[in-house]
C-alpha positions as a Markdown table, in Angstrom:
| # | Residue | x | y | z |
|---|---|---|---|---|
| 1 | Unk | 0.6 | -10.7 | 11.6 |
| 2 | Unk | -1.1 | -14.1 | 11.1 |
| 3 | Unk | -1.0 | -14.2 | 15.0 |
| 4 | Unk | -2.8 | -11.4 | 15.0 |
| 5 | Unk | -5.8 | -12.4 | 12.4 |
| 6 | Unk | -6.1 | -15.8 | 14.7 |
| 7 | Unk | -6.5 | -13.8 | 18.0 |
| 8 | Unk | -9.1 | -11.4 | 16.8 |
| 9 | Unk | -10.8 | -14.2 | 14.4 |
| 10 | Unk | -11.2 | -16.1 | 17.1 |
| 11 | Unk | -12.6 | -13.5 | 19.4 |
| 12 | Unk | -15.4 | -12.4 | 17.3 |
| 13 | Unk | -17.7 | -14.6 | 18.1 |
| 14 | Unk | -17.5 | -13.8 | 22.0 |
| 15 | Unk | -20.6 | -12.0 | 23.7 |
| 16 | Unk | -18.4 | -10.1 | 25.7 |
| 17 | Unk | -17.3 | -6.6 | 26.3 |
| 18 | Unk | -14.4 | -6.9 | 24.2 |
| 19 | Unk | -16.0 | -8.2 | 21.3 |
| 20 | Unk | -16.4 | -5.0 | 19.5 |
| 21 | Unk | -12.7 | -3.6 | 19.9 |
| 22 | Unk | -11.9 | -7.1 | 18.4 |
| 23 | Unk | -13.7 | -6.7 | 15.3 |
| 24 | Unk | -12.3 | -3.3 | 14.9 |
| 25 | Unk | -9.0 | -4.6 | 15.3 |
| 26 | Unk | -9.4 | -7.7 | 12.9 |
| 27 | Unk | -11.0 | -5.0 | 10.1 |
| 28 | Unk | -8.0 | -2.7 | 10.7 |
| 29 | Unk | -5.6 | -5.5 | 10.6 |
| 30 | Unk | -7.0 | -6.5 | 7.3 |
| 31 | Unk | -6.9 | -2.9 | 6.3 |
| 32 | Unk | -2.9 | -2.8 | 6.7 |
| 33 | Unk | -2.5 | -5.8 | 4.7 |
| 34 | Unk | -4.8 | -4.2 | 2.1 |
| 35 | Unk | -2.7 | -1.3 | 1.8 |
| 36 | Unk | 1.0 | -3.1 | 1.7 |
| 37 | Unk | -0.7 | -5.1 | -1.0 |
| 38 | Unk | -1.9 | -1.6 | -3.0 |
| 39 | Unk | 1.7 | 0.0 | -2.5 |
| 40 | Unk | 3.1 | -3.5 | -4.3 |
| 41 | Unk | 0.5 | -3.3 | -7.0 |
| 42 | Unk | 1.5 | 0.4 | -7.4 |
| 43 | Unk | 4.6 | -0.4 | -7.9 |
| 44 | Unk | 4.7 | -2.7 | -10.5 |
| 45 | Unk | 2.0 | -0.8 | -12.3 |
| 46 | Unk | 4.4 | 2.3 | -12.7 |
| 47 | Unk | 7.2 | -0.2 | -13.4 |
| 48 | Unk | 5.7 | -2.0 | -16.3 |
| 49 | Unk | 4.3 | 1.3 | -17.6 |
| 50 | Unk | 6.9 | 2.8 | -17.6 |
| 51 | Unk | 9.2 | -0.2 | -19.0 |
| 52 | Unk | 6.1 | -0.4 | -22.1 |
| 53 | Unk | 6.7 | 3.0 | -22.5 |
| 54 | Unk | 10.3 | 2.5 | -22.8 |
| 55 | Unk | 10.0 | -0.2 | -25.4 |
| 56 | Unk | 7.8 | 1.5 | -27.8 |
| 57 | Unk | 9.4 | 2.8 | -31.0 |
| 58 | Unk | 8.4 | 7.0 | -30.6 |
| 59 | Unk | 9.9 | 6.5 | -27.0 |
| 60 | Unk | 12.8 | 5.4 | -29.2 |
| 61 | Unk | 12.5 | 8.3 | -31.7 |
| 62 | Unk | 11.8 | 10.4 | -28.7 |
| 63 | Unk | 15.1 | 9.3 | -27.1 |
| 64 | Unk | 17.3 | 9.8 | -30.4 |
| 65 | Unk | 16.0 | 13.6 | -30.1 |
| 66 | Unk | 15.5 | 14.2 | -26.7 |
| 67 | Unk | 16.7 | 12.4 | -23.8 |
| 68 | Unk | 16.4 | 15.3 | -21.1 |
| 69 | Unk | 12.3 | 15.1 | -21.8 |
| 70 | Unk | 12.5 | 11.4 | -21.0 |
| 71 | Unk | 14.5 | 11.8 | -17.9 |
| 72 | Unk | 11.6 | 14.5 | -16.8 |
| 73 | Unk | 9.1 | 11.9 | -17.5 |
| 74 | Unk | 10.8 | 9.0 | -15.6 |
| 75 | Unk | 11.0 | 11.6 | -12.7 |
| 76 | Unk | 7.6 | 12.6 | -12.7 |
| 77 | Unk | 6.9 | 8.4 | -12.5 |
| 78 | Unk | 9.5 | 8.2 | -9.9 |
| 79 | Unk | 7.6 | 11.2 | -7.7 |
| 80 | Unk | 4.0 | 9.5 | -8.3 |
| 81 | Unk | 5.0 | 6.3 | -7.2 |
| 82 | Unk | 6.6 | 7.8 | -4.2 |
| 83 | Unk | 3.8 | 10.0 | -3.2 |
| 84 | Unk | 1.6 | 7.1 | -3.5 |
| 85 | Unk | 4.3 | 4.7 | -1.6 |
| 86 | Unk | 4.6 | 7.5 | 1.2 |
| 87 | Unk | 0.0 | 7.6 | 1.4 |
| 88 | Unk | -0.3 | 3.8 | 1.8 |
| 89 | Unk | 2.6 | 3.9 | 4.2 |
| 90 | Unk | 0.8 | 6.8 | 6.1 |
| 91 | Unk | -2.6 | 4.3 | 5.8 |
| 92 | Unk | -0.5 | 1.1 | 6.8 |
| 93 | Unk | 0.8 | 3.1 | 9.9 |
| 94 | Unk | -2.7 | 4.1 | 11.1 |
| 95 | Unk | -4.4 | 1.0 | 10.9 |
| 96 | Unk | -1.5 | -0.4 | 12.6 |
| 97 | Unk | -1.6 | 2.5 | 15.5 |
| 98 | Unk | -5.4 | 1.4 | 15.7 |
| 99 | Unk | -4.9 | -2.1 | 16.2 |
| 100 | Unk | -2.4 | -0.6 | 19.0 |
| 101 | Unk | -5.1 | 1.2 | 20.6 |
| 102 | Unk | -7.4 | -1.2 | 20.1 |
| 103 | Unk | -5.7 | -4.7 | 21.4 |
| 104 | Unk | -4.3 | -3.1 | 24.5 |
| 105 | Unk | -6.9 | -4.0 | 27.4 |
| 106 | Unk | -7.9 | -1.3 | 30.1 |
């Protein structure tokens, strides 16, 4: 990945034909690292919520008299953070397809 950041870095200065598909390329580049770092943030966010929410003393209460409404809630987490993980994957994979397009020369 760094490879890639140096290559197109470096080319963006150029004053040739390629000079544009570079800069696209760098931009998407930076836009799949942006989203790998989102999905990791988005992780831990649900983790810690839900590990705060755990914690509490209702949760506790809430556990004592019903432990089949706290499993539905950990679920619903668990299907929010993987709809979200499944969307920045989907975004990682086309920034990556356009630095495919981009990078190969014609």
């Amino acid at each position: 990945m760094s490879f890639i950041f140096y290559k197109y870095y470096a080319a963006l200065p150029l004053h040739n034909k390629y000079s544009s598909r570079a800069a696209i390329t760098f931009v998407a580049a930076i836009a799949a690292l942006f989203t790998k770092v989102l999905r990791t943030v988005i992780f831990f966010y649900f983790l810690i919520s839900f590990t705060i929410f755990i914690k509490t003393d209702m949760a506790k209460i809430i556990f004592l008299f019903s432990w089949k409404w706290l499993m539905k809630s950990f679920l619903k987490y668990l299907i929010y953070a993987k709809v979200l993980y499944l969307f920045t994957n989907f975004l990682n994979q086309s920034f990556l397809l356009i630095i495919f397009l981009f990078s190969s020369n014609k």
